[in-house]
C-alpha positions in Angstrom: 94.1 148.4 123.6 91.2 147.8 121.7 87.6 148.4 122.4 87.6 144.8 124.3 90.5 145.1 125.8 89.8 147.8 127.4 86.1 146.6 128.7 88.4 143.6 129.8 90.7 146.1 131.7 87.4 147.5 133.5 85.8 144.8 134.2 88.9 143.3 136.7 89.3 146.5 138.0 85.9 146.8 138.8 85.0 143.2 140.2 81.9 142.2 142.1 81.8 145.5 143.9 82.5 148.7 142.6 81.0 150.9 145.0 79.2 153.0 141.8 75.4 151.9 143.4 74.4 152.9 139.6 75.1 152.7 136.2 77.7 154.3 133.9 79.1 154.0 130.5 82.0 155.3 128.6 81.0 156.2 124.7 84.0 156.2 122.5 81.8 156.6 119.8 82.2 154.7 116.3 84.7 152.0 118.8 82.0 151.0 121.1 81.0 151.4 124.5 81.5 149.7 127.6 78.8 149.6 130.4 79.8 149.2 133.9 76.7 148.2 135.7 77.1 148.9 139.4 73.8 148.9 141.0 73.7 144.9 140.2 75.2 142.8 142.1 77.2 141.2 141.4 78.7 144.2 139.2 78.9 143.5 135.3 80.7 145.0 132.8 80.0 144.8 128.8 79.4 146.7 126.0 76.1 146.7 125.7 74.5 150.4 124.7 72.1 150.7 127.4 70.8 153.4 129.7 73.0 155.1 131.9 73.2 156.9 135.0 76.3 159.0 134.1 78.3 158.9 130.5 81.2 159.3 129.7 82.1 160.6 126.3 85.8 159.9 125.8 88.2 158.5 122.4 89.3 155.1 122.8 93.1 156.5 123.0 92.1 158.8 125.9 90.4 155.9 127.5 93.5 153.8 126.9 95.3 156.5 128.8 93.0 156.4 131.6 93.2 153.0 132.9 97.0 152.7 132.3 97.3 156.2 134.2 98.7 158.1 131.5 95.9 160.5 132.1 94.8 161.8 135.3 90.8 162.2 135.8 90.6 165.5 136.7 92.9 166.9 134.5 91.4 164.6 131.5 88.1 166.4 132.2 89.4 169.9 133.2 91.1 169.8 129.6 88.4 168.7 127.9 89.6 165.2 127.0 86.4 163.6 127.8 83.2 165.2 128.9 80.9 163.2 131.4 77.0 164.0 131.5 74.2 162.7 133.5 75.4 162.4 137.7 79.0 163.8 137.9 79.0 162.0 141.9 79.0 158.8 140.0 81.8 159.5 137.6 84.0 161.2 141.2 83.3 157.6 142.5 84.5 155.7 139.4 87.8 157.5 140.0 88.6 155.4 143.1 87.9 152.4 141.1 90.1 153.4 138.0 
């Protein structure tokens, strides 16, 4: 999936409510980003590079592997396959939703 796709992926998955109550994004660098924006309401999704309560910094193939559970969350992180800064609650939440 491309950078779209993906953001596409998230943004069903996510819907009106994604129980976040803040703002996250996942940077895959030179592909984009995609900005889930849980504290509105209703919930949007895009890939806008705005501010962020929690980020995600993760390649656009590991991301792919996320959302079509090829790659678990905690072990994605615990190996290093993405590193999340800002409020680590928010990305444990986000984990429901994916």
């Amino acid at each position: 999936m491309n950078i779209q796709e993906c953001t596409d992926a998230i943004r069903t998955k996510v819907g009106d409510n994604s129980g976040l109550g803040a703002v996250l994004k996942f940077d895959c660098g030179a592909d984009g980003q995609i900005l889930i924006d849980g504290a509105s309401s209703p919930n949007t999704v895009s890939n806008d590079d705005g501010a962020a309560d929690c980020t995600v910094e993760i390649t656009l193939e590991n991301l792919n592997k996320l959302l079509t559970g090829q790659l678990d969350p905690v072990t994605g992180f615990m190996g290093g396959k993405f590193k999340v800064s800002g409020d680590m609650s928010i990305a444990m939440k986000l984990q429901r939703v994916i």
